[in-house]
KOLPATI-569942 format. One line per field, with one value per residue (C-alpha): residue in one letter; x, y, z. Coordinates in steps of 0.05 Angstrom, whole numbers, plus 5000, padded with zeros to 4 digits. Example, Ala and Ser with C-alpha at 12.3 -4.5 7.8 and 13.67 -1.06 7.14 Angstrom:
BEGIN
resn = a|s
c1 = 5246|5273
c2 = 4910|4979
c3 = 5156|5143
END
This chain:
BEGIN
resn = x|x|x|x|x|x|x|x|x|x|x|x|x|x|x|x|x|x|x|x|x|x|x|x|x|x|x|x|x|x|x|x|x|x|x|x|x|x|x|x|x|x|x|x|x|x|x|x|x|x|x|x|x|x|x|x|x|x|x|x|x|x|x|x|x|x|x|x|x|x|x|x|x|x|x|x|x|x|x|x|x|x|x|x|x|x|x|x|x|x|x|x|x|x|x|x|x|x|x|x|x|x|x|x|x|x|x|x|x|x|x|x|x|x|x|x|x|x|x|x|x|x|x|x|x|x|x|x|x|x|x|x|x|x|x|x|x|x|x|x|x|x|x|x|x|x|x|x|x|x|x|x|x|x|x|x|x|x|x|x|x|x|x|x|x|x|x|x|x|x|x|x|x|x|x|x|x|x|x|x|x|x|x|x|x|x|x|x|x|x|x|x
c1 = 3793|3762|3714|3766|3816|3751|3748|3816|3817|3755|3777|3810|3761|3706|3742|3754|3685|3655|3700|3699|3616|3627|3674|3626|3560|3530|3533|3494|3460|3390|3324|3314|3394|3409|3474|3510|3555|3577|3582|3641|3628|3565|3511|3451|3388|3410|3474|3473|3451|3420|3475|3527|3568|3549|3599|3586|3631|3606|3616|3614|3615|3550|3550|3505|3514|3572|3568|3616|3615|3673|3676|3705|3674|3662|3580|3572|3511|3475|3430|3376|3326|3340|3281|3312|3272|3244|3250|3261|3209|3202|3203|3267|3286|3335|3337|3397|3407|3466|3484|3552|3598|3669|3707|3775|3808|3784|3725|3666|3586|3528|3470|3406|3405|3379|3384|3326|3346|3389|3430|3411|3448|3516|3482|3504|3450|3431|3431|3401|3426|3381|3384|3375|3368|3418|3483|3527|3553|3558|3524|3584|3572|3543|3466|3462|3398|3398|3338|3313|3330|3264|3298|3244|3269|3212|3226|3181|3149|3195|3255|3297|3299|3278|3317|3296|3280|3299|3262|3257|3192|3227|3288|3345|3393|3467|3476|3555|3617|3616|3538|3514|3461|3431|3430|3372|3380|3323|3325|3373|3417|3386|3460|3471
c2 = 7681|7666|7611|7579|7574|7548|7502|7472|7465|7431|7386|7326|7312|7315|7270|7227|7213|7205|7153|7120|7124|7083|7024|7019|7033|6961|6933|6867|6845|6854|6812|6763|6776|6699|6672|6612|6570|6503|6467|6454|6403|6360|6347|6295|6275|6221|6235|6319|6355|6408|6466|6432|6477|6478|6518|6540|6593|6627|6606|6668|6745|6787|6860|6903|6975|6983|6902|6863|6788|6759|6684|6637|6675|6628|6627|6604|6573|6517|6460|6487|6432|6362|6297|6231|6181|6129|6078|6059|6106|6153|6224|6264|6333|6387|6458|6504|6580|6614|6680|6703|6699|6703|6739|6716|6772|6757|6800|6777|6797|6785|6761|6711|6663|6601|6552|6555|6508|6440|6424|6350|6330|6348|6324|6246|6192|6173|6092|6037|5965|5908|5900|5974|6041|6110|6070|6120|6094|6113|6044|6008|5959|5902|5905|5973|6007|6086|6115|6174|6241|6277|6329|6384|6455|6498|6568|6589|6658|6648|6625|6693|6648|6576|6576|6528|6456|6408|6336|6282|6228|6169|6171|6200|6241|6269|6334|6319|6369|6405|6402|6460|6511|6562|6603|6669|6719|6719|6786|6839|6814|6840|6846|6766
c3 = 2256|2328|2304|2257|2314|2358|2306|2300|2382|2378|2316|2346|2403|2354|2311|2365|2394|2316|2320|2386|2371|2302|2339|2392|2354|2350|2279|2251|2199|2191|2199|2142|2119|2083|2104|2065|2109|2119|2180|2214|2271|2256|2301|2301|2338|2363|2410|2419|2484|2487|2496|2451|2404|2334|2289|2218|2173|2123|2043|2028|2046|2068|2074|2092|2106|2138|2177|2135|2145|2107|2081|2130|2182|2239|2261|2341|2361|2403|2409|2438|2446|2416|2413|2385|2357|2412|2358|2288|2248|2300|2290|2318|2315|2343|2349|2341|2342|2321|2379|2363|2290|2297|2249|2215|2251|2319|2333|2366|2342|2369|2315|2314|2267|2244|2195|2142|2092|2082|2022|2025|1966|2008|2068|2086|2101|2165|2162|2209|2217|2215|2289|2315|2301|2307|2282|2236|2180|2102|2076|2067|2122|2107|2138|2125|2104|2075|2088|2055|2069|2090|2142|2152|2169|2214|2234|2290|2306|2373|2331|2358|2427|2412|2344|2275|2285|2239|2235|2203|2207|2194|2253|2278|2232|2223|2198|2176|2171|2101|2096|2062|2096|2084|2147|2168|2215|2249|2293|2321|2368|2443|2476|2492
END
């Protein structure tokens, strides 16, 4: 009777630190984890600075364990380096990585990710006029010449820090709002 008593006192602060330790246990996905999204606010090689925003949410859900990314989840990340072409038929390239995701309900995570693949067929063209190069357009305008798509995706050893760079041998690029990616976490977050 003496240990079942004990055992009813010491119930509800048992209960309450198994749960306190699972809300503040750290959850995330883990290395390799693939992560559809599509991007929210473009970004290019031409105009972006290194520590703009880039925002992606996810197409749809991941879980793993007990880490439950929903769809529409909002993915926060960065340019981390950025090289525009010099010139017409230059090589450019920017780095992002993705540190945080947002859920629909408000909650904050830390995760590292990068992007490790481009859906070029959603992807727009980047275009060049006659007279210059890094001019937006759709090739509409008269003068306008599409190049190619030939955007390279390279995910470094370091890619936890310096995130993926994407490039492209032929000039500076736009990745557009509603481009596809496919998205990789790349290690466990470190505590941002």
């Amino acid at each position: 009777m003496r240990t079942l008593m004990a055992l009813l006192v010491l119930l509800p602060s048992l209960l309450a630190a198994t749960a306190a330790q699972a809300m503040t246990a750290p959850a995330s996905l883990a290395a390799g984890t693939a992560i559809k999204a599509e991007v929210v606010v473009g970004f290019d090689s031409a105009d972006s600075q290194v520590g703009d925003l880039v925002s992606v949410t996810t197409a749809e859900p991941v879980r793993q364990g007990r880490f439950d990314l929903p769809k529409g989840a909002t993915l926060n990340g960065r340019v981390v380096a950025v090289a525009p072409a010099p010139e017409r038929d230059a090589k450019a390239s920017i780095a992002v990585l993705f540190d945080s995701v947002t859920t629909p309900k408000g909650a904050q995570v830390p995760i590292r990710a990068v992007i490790a693949s481009v859906a070029l067929k959603a992807a727009k063209h980047s275009f060049f006029d006659r007279g210059g190069f890094g001019r937006r357009g759709r090739g509409d305008h008269a003068g306008d010449v599409a190049k190619p798509e030939q955007i390279a995706v390279r995910v470094p050893a370091d890619a936890a820090t310096a995130g993926s760079v994407l490039s492209d041998p032929d000039g500076n690029f736009w990745i557009f709002p509603k481009t596809k990616l496919m998205l990789q976490v790349v290690a466990a977050p470190t505590g941002n």
